[in-house]
DSSP file (Angstrom, degrees, kcal/mol; ACC not computed):
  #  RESIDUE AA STRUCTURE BP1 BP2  ACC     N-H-->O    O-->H-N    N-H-->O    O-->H-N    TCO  KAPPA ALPHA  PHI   PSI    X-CA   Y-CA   Z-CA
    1    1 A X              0   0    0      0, 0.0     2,-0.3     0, 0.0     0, 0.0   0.000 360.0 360.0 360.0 126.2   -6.4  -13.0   14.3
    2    2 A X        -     0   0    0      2,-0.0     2,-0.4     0, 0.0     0, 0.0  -0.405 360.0-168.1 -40.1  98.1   -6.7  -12.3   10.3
    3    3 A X        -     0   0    0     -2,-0.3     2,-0.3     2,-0.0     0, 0.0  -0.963   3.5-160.3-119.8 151.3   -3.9  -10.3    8.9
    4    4 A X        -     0   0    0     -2,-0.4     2,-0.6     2,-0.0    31,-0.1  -0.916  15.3-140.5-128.9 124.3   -4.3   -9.0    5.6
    5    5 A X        +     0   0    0     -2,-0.3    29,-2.1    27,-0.3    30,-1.3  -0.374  43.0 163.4 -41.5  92.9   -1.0   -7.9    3.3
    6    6 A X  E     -a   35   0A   0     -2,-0.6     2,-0.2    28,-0.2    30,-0.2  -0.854  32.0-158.1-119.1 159.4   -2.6   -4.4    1.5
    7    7 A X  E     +a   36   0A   0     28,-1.0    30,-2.9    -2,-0.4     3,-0.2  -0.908  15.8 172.9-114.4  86.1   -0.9   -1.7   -0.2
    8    8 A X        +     0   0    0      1,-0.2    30,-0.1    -2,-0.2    28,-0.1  -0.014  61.4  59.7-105.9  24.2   -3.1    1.2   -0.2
    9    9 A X        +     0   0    0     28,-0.3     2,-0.3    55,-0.1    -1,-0.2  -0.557  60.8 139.8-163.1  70.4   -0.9    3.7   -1.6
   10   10 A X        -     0   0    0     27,-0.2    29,-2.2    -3,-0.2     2,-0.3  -0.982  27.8-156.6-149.0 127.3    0.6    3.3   -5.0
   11   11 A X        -     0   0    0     -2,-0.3     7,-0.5    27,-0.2     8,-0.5  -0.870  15.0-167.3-120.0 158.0    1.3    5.6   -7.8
   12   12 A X    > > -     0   0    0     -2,-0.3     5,-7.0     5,-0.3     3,-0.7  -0.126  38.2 -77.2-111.7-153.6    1.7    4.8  -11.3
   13   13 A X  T 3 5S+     0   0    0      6,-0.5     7,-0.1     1,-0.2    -2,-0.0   0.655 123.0  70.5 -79.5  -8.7    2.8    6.0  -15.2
   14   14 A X  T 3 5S+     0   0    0      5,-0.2    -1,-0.2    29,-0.1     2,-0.1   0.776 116.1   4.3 -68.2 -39.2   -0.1    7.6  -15.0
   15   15 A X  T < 5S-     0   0    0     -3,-0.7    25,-0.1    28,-0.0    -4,-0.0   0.253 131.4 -41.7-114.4-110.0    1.1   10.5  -12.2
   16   16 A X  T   5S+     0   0    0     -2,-0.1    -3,-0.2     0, 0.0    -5,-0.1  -0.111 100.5 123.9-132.5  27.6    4.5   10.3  -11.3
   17   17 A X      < -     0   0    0     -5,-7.0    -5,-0.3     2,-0.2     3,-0.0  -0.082  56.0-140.6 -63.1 179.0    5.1    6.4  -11.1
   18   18 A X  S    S+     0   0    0     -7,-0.5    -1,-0.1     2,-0.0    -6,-0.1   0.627  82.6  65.0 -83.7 -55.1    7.7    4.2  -13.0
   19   19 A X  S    S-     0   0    0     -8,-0.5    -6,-0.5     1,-0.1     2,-0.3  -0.280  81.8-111.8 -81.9 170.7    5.2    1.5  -13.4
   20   20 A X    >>  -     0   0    0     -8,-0.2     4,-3.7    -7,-0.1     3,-0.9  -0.779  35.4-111.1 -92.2 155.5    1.9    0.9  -15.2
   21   21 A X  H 3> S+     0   0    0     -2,-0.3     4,-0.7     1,-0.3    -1,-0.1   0.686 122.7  47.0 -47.0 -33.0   -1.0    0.4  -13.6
   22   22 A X  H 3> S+     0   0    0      2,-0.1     4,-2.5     3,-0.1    -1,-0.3   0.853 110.6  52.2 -81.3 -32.4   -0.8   -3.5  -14.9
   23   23 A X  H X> S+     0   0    0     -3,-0.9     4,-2.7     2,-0.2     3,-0.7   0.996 115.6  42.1 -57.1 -58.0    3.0   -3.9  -13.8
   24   24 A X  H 3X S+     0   0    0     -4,-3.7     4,-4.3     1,-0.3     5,-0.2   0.898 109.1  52.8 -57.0 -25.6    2.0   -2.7  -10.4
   25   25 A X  H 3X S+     0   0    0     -4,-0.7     4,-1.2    -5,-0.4    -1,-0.3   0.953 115.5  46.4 -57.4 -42.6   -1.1   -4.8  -10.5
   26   26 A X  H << S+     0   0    0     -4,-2.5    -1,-0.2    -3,-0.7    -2,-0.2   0.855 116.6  45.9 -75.9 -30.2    1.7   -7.9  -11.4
   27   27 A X  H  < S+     0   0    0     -4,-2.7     3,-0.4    -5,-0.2    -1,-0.3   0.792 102.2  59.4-103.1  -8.1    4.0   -6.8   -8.6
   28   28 A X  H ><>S+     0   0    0     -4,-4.3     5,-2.3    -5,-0.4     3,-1.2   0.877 114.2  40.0 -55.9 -36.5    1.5   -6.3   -5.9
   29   29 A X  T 3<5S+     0   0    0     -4,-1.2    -1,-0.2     1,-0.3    -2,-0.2   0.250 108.0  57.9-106.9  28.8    0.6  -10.0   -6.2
   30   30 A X  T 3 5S+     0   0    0     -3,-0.4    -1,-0.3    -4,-0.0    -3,-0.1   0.390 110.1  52.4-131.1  -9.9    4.0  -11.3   -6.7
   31   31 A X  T < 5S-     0   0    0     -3,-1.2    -2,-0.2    -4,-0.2     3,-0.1   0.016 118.8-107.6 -96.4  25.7    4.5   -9.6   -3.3
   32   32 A X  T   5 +     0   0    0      1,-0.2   -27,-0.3     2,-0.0    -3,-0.2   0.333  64.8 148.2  65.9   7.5    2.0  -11.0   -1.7
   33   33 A X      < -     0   0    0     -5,-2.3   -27,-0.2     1,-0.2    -1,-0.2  -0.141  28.3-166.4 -75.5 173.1   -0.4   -8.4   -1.3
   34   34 A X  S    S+     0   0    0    -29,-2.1    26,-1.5     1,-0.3     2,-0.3   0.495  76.8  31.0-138.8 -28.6   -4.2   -9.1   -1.2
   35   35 A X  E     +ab   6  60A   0    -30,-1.3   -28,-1.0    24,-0.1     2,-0.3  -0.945  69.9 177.8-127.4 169.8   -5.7   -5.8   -1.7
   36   36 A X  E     -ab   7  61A   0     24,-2.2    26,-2.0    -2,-0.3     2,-0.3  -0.987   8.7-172.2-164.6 146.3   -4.1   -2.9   -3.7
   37   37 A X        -     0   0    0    -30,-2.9     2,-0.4    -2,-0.3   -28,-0.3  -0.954  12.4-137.9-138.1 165.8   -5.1   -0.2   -4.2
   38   38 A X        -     0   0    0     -2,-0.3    26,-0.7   -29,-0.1   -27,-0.2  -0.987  11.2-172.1-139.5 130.4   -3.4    3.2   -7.1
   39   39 A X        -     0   0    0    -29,-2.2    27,-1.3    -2,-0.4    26,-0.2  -0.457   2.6-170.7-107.7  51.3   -3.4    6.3   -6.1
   40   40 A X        -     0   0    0     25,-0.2    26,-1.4   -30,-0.2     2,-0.7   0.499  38.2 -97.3  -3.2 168.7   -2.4    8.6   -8.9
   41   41 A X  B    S-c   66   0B   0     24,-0.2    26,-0.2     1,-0.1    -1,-0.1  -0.956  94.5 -27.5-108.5 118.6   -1.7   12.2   -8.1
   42   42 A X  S    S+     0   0    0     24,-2.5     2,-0.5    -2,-0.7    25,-0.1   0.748 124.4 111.4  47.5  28.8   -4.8   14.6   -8.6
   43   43 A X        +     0   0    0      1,-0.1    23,-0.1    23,-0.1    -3,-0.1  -0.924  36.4 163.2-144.6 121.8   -5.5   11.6  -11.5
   44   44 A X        +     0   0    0     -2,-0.5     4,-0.2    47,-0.2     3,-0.2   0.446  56.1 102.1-100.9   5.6   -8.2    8.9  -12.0
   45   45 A X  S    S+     0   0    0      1,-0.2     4,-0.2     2,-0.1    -1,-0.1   0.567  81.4  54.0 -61.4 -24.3   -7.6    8.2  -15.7
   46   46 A X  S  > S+     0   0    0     -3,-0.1     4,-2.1     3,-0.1     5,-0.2   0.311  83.1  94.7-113.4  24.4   -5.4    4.7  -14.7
   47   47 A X  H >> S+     0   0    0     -3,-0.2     2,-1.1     1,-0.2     3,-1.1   0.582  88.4  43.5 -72.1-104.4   -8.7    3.0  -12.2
   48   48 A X  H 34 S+     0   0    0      1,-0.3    -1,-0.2    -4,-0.2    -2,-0.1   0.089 115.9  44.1 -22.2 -20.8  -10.2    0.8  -15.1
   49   49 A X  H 3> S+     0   0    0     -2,-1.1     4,-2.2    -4,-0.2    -1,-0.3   0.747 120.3  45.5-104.6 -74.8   -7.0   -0.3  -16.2
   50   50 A X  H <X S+     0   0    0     -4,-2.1     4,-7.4    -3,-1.1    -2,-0.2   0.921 115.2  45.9 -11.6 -66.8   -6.0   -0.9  -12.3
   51   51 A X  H  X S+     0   0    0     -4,-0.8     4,-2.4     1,-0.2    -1,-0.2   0.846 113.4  45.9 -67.4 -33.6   -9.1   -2.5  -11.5
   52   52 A X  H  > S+     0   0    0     -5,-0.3     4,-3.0     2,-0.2     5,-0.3   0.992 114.3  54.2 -57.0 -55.4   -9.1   -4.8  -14.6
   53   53 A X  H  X S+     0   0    0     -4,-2.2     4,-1.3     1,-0.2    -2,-0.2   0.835 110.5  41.2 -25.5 -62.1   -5.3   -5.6  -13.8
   54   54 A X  H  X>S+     0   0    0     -4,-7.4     5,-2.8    -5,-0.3     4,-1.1   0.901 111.8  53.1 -87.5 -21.7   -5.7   -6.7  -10.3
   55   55 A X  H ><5S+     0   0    0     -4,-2.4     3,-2.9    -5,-0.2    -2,-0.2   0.992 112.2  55.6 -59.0 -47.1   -9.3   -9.0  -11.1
   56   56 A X  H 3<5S+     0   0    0     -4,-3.0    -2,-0.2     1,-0.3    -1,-0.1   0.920 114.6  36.2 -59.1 -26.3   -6.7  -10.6  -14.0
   57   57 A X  H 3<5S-     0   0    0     -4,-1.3    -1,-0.3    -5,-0.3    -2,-0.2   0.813 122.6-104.1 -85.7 -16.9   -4.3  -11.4  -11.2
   58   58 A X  T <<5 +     0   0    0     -3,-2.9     2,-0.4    -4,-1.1    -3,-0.2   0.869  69.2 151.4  82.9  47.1   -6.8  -12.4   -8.5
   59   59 A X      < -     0   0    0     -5,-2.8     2,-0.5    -8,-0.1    -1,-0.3  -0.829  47.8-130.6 -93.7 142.4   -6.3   -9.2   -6.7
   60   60 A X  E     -b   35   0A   0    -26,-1.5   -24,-2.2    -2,-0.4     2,-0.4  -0.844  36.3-150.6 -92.9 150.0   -9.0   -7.6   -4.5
   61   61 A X  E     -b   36   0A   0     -2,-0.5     2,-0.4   -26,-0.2   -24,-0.2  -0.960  23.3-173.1-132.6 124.8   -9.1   -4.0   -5.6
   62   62 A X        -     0   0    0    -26,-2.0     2,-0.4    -2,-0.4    20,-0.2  -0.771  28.6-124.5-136.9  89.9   -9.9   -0.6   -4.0
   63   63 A X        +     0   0    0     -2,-0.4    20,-1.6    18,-0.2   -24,-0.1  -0.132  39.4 172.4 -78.9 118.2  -10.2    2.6   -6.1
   64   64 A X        +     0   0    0    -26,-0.7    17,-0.2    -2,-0.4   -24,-0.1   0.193  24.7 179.1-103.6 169.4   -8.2    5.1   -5.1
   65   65 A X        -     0   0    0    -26,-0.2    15,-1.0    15,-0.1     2,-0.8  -0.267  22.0-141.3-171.8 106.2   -6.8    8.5   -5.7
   66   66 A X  E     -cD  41  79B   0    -26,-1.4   -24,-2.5   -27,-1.3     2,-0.3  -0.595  26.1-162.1 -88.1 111.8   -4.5   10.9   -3.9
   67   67 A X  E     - D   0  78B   0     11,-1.2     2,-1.1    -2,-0.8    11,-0.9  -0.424  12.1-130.2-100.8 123.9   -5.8   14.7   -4.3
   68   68 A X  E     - D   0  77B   0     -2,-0.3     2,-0.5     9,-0.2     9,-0.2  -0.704  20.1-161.6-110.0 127.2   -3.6   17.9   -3.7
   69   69 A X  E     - D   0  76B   0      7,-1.9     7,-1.3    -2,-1.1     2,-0.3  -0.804  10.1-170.2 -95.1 109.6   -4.6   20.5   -1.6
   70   70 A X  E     + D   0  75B   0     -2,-0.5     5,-0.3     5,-0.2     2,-0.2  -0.627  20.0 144.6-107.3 177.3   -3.5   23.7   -1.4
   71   71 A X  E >  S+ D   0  74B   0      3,-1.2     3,-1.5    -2,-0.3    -2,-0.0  -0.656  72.3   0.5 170.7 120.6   -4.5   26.5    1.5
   72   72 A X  T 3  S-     0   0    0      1,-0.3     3,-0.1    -2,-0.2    -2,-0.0   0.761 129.4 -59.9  46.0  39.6   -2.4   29.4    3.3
   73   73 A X  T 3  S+     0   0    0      1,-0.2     2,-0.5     0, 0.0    -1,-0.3   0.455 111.1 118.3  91.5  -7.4    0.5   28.4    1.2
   74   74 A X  E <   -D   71   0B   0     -3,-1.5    -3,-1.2     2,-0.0    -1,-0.2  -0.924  50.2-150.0-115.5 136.4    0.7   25.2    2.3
   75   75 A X  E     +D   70   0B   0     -2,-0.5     2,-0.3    -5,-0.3    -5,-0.2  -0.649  18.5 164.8 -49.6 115.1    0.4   22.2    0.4
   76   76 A X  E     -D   69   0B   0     -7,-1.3    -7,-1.9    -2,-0.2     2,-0.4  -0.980  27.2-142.5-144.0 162.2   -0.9   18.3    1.4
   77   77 A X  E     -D   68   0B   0     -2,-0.3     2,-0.3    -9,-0.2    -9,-0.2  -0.990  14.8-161.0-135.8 140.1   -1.9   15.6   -0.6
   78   78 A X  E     -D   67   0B   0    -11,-0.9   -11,-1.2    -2,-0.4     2,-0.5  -0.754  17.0-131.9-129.0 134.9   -5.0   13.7    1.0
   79   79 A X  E     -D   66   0B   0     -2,-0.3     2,-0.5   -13,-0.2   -13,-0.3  -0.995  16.1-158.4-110.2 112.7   -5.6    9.5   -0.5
   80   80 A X        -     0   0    0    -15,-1.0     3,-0.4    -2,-0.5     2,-0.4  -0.912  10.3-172.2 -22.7  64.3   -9.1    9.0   -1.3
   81   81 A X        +     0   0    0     -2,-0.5   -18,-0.2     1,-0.2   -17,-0.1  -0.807  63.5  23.4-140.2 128.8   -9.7    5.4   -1.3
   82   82 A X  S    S+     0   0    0     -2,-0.4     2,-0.3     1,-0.3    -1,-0.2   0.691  80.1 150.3  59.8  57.4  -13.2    3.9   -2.5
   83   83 A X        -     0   0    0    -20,-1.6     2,-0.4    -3,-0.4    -1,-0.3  -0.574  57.9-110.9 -98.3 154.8  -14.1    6.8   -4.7
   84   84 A X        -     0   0    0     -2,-0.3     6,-0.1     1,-0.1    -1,-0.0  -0.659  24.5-156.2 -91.2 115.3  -16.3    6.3   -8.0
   85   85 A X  S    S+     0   0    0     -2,-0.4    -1,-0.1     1,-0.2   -38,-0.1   0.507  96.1  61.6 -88.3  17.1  -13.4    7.0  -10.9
   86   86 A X  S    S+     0   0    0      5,-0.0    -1,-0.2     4,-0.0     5,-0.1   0.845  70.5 126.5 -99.0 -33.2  -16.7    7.9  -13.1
   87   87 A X     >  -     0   0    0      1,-0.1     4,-4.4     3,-0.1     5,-0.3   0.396  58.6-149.4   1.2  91.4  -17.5   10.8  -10.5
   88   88 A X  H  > S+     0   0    0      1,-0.2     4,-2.6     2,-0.2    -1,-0.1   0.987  93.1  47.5 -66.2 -30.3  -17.7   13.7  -13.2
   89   89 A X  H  4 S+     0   0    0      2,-0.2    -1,-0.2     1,-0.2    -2,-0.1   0.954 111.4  48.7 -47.3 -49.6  -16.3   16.3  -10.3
   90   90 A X  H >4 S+     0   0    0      1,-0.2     3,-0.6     2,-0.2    -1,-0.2   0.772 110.7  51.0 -90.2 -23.0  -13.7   14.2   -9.3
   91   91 A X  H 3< S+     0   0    0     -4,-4.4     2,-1.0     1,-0.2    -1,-0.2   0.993 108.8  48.9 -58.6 -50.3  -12.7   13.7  -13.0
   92   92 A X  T 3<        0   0    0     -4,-2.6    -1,-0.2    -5,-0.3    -2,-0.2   0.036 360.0 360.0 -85.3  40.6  -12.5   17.5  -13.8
   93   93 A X    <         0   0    0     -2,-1.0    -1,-0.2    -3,-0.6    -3,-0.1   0.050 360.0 360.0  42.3 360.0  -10.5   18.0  -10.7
């Protein structure tokens, strides 16, 4: 059996990370991951910068976004993962 290290769930300086979308890119593959993916909060402004990040590192890369939704008062936030970050809906949020 195939296992593959991914991280499919990662936010950056972009939402409410620490890192930048290239730090994370450097410490996904310095952990061993093989796919990575960043999921901003409600933001797709750090994909292209991701995506560039992890080809320069020899990551495979899967672009992501985690959207919040609210509805009867309650709040969840839902990860998007292989979404177009050119999407003009899914930019203007």
């Amino acid at each position: 059996m195939h296992s593959l290290n991914a991280d499919l769930h990662c936010h950056s300086t972009v939402s409410d990370g620490t890192l930048s979308p290239e730090q994370l890119a450097q410490r996904a593959k310095a952990c061993g991951v093989a796919l990575w993916a960043l999921t901003d909060h409600d933001e797709v402004a750090g994909q292209h910068r991701a995506a560039a990040a992890a080809r320069a590192v020899g990551l495979d890369y899967l672009c992501g976004v985690e959207i919040s939704v609210t509805f009867a008062e309650q709040t969840v936030h839902i990860v998007g993962l292989g979404i177009d970050p050119d999407d003009e809906a899914l930019c203007r949020g």
